[in-house]
BAGUBA-866275 format. One record per residue (C-alpha): z, x, y. Coordinates in Angstrom, 2 decimals, always signed. Each point is the difference from the previous one (the first is absolute). Layout:
BEGIN
@Z: Z; X: X; Y: Y
...
This chain:
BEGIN
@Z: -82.13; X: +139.97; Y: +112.80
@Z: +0.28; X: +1.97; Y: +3.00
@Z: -1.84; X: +3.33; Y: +0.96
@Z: +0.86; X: +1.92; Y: +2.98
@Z: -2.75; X: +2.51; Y: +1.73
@Z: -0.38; X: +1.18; Y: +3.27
@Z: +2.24; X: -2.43; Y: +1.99
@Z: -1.32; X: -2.63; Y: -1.53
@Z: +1.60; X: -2.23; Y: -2.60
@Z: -2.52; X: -1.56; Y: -2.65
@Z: +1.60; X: -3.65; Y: -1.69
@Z: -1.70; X: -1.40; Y: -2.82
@Z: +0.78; X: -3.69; Y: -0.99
@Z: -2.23; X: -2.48; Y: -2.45
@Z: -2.89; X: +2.51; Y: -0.09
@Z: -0.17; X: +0.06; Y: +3.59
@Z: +0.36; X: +3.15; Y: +2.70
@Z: +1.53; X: -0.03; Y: +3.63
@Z: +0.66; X: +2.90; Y: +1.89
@Z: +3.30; X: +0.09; Y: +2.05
@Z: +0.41; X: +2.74; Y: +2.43
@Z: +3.37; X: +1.33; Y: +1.16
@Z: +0.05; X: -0.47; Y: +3.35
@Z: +1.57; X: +1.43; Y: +2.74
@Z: +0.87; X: -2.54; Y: +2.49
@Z: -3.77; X: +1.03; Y: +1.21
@Z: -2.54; X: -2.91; Y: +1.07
@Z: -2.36; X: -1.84; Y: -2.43
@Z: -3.33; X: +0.61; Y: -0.21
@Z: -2.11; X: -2.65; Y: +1.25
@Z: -3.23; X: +0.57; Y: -2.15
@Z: -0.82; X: -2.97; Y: -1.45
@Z: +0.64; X: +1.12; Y: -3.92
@Z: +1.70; X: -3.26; Y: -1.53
@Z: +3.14; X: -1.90; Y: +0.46
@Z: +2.45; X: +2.68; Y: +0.95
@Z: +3.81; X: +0.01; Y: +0.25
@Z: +2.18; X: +2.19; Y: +1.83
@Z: +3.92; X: -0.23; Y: -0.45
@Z: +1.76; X: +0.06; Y: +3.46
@Z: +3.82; X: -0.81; Y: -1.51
@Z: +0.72; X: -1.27; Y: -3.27
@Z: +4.38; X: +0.47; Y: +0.39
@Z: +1.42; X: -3.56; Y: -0.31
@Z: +2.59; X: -1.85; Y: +2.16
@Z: +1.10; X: +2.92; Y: +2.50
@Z: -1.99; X: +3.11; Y: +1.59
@Z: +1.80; X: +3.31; Y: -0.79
@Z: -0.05; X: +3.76; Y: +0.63
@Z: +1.14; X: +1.80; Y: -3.24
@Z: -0.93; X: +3.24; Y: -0.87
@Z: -0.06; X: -0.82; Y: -3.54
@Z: -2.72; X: -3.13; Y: +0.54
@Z: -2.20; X: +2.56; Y: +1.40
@Z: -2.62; X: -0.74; Y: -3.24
@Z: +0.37; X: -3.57; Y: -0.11
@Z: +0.69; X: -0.45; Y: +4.01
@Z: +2.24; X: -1.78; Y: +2.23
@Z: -2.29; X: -2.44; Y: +1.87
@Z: +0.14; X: -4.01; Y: -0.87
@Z: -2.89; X: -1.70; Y: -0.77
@Z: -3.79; X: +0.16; Y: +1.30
@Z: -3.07; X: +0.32; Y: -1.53
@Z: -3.03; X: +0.98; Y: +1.34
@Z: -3.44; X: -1.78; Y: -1.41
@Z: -3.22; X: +0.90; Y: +0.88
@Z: -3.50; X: -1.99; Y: -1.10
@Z: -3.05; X: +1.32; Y: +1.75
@Z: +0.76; X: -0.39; Y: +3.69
@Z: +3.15; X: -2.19; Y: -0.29
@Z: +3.34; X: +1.44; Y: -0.10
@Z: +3.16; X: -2.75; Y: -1.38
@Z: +3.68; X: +1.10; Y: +0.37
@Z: +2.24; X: -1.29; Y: -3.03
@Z: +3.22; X: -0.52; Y: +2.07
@Z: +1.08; X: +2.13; Y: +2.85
@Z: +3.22; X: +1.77; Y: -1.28
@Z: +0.43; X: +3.52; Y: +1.56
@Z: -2.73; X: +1.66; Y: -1.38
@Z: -2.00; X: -2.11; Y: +2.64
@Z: +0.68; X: +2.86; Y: +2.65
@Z: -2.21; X: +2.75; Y: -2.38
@Z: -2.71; X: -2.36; Y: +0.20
@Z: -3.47; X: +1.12; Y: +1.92
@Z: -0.54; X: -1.97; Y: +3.48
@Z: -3.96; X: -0.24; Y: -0.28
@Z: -2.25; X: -1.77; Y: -2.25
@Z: -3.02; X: -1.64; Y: +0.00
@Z: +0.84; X: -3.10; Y: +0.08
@Z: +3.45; X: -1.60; Y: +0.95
@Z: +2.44; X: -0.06; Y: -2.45
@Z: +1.90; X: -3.12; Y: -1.58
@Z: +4.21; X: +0.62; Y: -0.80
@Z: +0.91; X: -1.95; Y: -2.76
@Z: +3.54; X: -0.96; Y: -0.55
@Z: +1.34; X: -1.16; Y: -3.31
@Z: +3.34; X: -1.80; Y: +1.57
@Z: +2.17; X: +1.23; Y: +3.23
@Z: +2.76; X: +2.04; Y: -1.39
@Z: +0.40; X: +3.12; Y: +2.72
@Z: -0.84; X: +2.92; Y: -2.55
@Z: -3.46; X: -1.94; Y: -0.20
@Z: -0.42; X: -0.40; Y: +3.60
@Z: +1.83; X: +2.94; Y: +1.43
@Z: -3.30; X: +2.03; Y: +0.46
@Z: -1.70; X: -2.07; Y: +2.45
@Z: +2.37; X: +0.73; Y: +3.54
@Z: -1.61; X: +3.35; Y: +0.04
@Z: -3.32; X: +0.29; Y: -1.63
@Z: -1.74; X: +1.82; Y: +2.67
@Z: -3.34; X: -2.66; Y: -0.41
@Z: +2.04; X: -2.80; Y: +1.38
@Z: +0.50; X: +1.91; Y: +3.39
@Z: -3.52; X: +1.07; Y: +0.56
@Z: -1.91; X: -2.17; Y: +2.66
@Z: -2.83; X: -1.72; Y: -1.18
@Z: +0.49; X: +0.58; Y: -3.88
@Z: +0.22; X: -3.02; Y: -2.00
@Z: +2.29; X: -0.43; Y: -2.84
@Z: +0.73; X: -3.45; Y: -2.01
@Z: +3.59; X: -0.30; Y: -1.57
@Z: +0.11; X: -3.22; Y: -3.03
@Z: +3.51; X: -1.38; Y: +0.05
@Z: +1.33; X: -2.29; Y: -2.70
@Z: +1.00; X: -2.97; Y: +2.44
@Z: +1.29; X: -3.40; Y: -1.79
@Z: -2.52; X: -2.42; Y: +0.71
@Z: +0.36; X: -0.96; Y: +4.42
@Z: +1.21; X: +3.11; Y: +0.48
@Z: -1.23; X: +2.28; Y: +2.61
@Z: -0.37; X: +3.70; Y: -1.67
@Z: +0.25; X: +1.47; Y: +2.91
@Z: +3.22; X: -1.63; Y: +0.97
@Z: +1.64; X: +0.96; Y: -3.73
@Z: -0.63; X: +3.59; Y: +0.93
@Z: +1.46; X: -0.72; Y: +3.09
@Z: +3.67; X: -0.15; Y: -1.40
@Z: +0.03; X: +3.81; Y: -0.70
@Z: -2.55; X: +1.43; Y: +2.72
@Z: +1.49; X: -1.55; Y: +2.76
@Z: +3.30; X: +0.80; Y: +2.04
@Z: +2.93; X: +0.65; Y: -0.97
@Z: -1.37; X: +1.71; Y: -3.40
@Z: -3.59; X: +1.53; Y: +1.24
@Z: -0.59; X: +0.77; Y: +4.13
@Z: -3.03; X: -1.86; Y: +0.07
@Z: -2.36; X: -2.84; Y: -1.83
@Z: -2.98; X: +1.28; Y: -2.65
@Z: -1.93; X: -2.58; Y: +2.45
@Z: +1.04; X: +2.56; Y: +3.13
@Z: -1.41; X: +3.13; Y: -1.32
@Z: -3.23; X: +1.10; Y: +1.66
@Z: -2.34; X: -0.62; Y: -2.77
@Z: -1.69; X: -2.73; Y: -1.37
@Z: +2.84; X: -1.10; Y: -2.58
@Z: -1.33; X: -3.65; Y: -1.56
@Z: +2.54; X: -1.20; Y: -2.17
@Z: -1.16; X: -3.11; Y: -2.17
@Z: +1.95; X: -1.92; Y: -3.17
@Z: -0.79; X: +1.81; Y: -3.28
@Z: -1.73; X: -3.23; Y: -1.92
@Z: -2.21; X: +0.28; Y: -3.12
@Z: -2.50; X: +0.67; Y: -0.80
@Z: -1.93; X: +2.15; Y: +2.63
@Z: -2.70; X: +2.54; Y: +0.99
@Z: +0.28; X: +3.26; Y: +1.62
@Z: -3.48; X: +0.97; Y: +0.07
@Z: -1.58; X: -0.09; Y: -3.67
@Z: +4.43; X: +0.38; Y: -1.06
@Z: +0.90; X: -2.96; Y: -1.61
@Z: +3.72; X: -0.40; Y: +0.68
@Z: +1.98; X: -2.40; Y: -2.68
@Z: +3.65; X: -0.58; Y: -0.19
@Z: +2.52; X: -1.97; Y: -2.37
@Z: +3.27; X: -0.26; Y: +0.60
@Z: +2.71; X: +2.55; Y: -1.65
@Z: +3.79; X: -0.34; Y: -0.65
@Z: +2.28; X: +1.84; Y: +2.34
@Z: +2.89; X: -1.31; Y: +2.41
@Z: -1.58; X: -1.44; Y: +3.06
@Z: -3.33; X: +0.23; Y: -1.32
@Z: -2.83; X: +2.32; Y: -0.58
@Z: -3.93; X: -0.40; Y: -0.71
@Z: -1.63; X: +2.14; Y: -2.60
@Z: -3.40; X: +0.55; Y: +1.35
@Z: -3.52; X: +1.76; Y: -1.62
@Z: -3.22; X: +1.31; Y: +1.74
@Z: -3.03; X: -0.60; Y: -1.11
@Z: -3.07; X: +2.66; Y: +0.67
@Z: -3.74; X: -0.04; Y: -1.49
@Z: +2.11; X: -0.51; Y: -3.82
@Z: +2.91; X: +2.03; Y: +0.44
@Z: +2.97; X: -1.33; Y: +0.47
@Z: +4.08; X: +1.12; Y: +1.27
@Z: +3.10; X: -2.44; Y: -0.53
@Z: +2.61; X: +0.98; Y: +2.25
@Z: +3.56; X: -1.46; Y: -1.92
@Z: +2.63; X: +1.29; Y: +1.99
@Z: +3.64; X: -0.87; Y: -0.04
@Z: -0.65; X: -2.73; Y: -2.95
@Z: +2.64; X: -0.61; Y: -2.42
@Z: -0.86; X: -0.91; Y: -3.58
@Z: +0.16; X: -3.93; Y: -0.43
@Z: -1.66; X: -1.60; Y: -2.85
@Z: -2.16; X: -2.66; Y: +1.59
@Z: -0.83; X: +2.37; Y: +2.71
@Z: -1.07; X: +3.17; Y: -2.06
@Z: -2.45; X: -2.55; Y: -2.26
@Z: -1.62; X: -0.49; Y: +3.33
@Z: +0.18; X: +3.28; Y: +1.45
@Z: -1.64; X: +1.29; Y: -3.19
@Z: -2.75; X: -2.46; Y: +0.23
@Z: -0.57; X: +0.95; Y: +3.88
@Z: -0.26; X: +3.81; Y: -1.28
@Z: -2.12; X: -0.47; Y: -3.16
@Z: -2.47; X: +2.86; Y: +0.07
@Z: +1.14; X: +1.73; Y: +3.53
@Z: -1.10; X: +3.72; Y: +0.09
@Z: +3.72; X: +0.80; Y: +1.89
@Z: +3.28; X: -2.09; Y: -0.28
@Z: +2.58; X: +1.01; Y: +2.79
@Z: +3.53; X: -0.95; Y: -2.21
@Z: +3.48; X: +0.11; Y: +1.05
@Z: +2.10; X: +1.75; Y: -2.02
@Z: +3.01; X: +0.32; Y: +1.49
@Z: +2.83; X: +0.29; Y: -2.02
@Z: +0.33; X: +0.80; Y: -3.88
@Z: +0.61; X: -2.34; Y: -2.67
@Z: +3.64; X: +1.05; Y: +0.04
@Z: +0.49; X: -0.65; Y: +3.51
@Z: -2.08; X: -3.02; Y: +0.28
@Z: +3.25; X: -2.33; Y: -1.23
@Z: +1.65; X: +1.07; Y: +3.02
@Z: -2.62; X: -0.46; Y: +2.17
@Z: -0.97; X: -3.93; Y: -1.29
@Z: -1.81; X: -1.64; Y: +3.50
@Z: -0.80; X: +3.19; Y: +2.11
@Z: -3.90; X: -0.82; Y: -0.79
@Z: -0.56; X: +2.97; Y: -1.59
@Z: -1.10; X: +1.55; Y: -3.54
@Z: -0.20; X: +2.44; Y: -2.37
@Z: -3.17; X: +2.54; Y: -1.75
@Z: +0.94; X: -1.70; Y: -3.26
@Z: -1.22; X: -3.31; Y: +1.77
@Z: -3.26; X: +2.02; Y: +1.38
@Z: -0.64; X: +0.94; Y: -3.36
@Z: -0.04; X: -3.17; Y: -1.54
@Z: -1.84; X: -1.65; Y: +2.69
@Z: -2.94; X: +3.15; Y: -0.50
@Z: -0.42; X: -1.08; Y: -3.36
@Z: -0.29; X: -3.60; Y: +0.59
@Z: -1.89; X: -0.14; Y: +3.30
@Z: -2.23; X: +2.75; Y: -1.38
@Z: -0.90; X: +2.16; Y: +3.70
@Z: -0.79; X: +3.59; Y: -0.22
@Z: +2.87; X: +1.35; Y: +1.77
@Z: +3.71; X: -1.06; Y: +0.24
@Z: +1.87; X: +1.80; Y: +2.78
@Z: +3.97; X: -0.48; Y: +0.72
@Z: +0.55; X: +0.08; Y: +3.68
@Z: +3.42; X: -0.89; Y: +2.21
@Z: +1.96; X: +2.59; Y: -1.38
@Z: +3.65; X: -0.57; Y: +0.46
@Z: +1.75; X: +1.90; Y: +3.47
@Z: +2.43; X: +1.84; Y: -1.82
@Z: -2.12; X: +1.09; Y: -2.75
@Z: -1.08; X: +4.09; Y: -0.17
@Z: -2.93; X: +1.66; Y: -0.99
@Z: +1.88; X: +1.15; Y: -3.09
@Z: +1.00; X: -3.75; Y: -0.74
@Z: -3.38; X: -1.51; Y: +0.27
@Z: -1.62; X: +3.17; Y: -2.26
@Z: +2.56; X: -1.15; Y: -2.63
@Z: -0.93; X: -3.67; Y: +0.27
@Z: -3.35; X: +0.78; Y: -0.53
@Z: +0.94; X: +2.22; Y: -3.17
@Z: +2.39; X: -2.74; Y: -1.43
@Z: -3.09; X: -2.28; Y: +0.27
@Z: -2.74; X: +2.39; Y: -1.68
@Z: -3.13; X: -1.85; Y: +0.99
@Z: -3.18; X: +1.55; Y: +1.16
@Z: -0.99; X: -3.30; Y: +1.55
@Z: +2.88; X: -0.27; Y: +2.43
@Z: -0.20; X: +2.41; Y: +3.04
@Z: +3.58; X: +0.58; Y: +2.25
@Z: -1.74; X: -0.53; Y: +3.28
@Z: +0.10; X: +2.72; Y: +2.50
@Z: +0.09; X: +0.08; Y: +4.47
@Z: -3.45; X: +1.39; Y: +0.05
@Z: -2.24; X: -0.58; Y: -3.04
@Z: -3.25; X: -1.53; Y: +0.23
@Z: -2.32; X: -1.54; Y: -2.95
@Z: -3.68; X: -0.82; Y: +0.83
@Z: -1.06; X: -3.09; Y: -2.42
C-alpha cells in the first residue's frame, strides 16, 4: 500500500515502513540516518529528452548510496552529472559491466576535475587486465578528448573483485546474465542490505542463485525492461520483465522490489499502465529522483 502526504511517498511491504521522498534533482542529505538511496537515472540502454518521460525521467542508470560517511555510486549512467561533488569521505563508482549507457556519466562528473579530490572507480576487468586500460577504449582519443587518468583529480581506478570493504560497506557480487557480461552486486550496512540487479535477464540457473544472493534484502534494484509480450522478441538483450521481479519478491523474500532500466522509448503514460496491468503494491515503477531511507 502506498500513502502519499506532503511530498513524501510512504511504501509499506512485509510489515515494514520506508519513506521515499520525491526528489528534485536536489543533493542528499548527509546525516547519518541509515542506509540511504538516491536514484540518479534509472532509463535503460539510451539517455533521452522526452517531454512525456518527465515523471519517470530520461537519465540512464546511477544510483546514489549513502552509509554513514561513505557514499557508493551503482554505475555511472547519466544521472552521474546530478550527483553532489563533496562528501566526507571519497566515494567508490561501481560498475556492473562496460556498456556506454552505464559508463556515460563519468567524462563529466564535475568531482573527477577537481584538484586534490579523490574518487575510486571499480571496473569489471577479466582476470590480467588493467581496469584502467579497459576504460581506456572509450575515454581516450578518437571517442573522448582526454584519459579518466588525465583529469585533475585523484581518479584511482582498480578491478571490481569480490568481495570487498568500503568502510563498514560490505560489497558482494555474483555474476548475472546479459551479453558481454554484467555483475549483480549488494551492499551490506550495520544489517541492512541493497542488491543492485541491473540489466539481468531471467535464466533458470542464474535466478536460483540470484534469489539466494537476495534472500532477505530490505531493497532489490530489478530490471524490468520489457513486458511479457515483448520479451519473445527481445530473447538475449539481458534484460527482464516486473512479472520476473514479482516472482523473485516472493521467493527471495526482501522488503522492497523496485523495477528500474526502463525502456528508451517508453512514456510516462506507458510505464503508469505497466504498473496498472501488474496490480501489485509490492512492486514500485522506479522514478529519476526518489529516495528510500532503510
Amino acid at each position: 500500500m502506498s500513502h502519499a502526504s506532503a511530498g513524501v511517498l510512504y511504501l509499506s511491504g512485509f510489515g515494514s515502513i520506508a519513506a521515499v521522498i520525491r526528489g528534485e534533482k536536489t543533493q542528499m542529505s548527509t546525516r547519518n540516518t541509515g542506509l540511504r538511496l538516491k536514484v540518479l537515472g534509472t532509463r535503460g540502454s539510451m539517455a533521452t529528452n522526452r517531454e512525456d518521460q518527465a515523471i519517470f525521467g530520461t537519465a540512464t542508470s546511477c544510483y546514489m548510496v549513502r552509509a554513514g560517511e561513505e557514499t557508493v555510486f551503482l554505475d555511472a549512467g547519466n544521472g552521474l552529472l546530478t550527483a553532489p561533488v563533496d562528501f566526507p569521505r571519497p566515494p567508490h563508482i561501481l560498475l556492473s559491466h562496460l556498456h556506454l549507457d552505464h559508463l556515460l556519466g563519468l567524462g563529466m562528473y564535475p568531482r573527477l576535475a577537481k584538484k586534490g579530490l579523490e574518487t575510486t572507480i571499480h571496473v569489471p576487468a577479466p582476470r590480467g587486465e588493467d581496469p584502467a586500460k579497459i576504460l581506456e577504449r572509450v575515454y581516450s582519443p578518437p571517442f573522448w578528448p582526454v584519459s579518466l587518468a588525465s583529469y585533475a583529480g585523484d581518479v584511482r581506478i582498480l578491478p571490481l573483485s569480490f568481495p570487498f570493504q568500503i568502510g563498514e560497506v560490505t560489497v558482494e557480487g555474483i555474476p548475472g546474465n546479459h551479453p558481454g557480461n554484467s555483475f549483480i552486486i549488494k551492499l551490506s550496512w550495520r544489517g541492512k542490505s541493497i542488491v543492485y540487479a541491473s540489466d539481468y535477464e531471467y535464466e533458470e540457473t542464474s535466478f536460483l542463485r540470484l534469489i539466494k544472493f537476495a534472500e532477505d534484502a530490505d531493497l532489490v534494484l530489478y530490471d524490468g525492461q520489457y513486458t511479457s509480450d515483448e520479451l519473445d522478441d527481445h530473447r538475449g538483450f539481458g534484460h527482464s520483465t516486473a512479472e520476473h521481479a514479482l516472482e523473485l519478491l516472493d521467493r527471495c523474500r526482501a522488503r522492497f522490489m523496485w523495477l528500474i532500466h526502463h525502456d528508451p522509448q517508453r512514456s510516462d503514460e506507458e510505464l503508469q499502465a505497466m504498473a496498472a496491468r501488474l496490480n501489485s503494491k509490492d512492486v514500485y515503477f522506479t522514478r529519476e529522483g526518489d529516495e528510500i531511507v532503510l
